[in-house]
N, C-alpha and C positions, 0 to 999 in steps of 0.2 A: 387930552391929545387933540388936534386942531388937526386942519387937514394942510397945514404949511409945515407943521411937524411931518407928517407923511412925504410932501410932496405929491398930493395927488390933487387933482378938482374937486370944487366944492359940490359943484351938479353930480360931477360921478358919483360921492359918497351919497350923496341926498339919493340920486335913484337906485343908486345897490342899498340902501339903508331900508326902502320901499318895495325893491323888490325881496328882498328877506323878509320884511313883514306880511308879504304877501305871501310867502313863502309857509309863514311860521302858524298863518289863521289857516291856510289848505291844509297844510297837516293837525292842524286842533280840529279840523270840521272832519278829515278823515278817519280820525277817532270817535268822533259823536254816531258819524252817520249810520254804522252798522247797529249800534243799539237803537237809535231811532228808528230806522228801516225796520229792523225787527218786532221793537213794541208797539209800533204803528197800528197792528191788526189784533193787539191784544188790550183788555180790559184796564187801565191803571192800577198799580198794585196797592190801592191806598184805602183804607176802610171805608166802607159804605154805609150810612145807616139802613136796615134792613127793615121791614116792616113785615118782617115774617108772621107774625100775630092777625095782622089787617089777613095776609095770605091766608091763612091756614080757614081762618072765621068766614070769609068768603068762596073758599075751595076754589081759589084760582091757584094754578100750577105756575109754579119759575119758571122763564124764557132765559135761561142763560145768555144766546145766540145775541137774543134783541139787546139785553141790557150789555154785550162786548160793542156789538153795530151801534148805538146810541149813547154809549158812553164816551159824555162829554172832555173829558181829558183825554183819551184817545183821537177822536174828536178832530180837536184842537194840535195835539200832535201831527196828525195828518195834516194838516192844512199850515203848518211852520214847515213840516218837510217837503211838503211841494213848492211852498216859496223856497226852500233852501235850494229846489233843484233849480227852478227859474233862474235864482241869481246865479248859480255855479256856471248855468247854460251861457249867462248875458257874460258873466267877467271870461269864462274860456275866449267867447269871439272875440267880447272888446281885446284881450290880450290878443290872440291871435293875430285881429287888425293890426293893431300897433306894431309888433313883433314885424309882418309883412311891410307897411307902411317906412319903419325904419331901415328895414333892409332895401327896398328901392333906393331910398334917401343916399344910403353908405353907396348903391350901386349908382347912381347917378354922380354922386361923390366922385369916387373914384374914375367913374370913365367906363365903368365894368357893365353897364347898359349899352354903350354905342356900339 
């Protein structure tokens, strides 16, 4: 289908095509973000090699605490979801702007400013 089949503009479809896709990564990122958010503060749940033997032969005690705080994939988690938040922060206003921006636009358009 072609947008002459429709009858409609070609700009119109391209930015309703874009605002859908923008549309369609907010709701895939609103799905991530609670499990993120949550394992963020937690250890990764992926095997560890343990060196319990070196432990026990030197009578040093397990720091659970340290190795969740210093665990690297957590880590690294942390520091993708705080970029996640930055960018979410920058496209809300860029959106926002434009959003305001085009509505001036339609209002000086029309006459609905004077």
């Amino acid at each position: 289908m072609t947008p002459a089949d429709l009858d409609a503009d070609a700009d119109e479809l391209r930015l309703a095509d874009l605002v859908a896709q923008v549309r369609r990564e907010a709701d895939e990122l609103a799905t991530l973000l609670p499990v993120a958010v949550g394992a963020q503060w937690t250890a990764a749940p992926v095997a560890r090699p343990r060196e319990d033997t070196a432990e026990r032969s030197k009578h040093e005690r397990s720091d659970p605490t340290s190795d969740v705080a210093l665990d690297t994939d957590r880590l690294q988690l942390r520091n993708h979801l705080l970029h996640t938040e930055r960018v979410i922060r920058a496209v809300a206003a860029a959106l926002q702007d434009a959003r305001q921006e085009l509505k001036r636009g339609l209002a000086a358009w029309t006459g609905a400013d004077r």
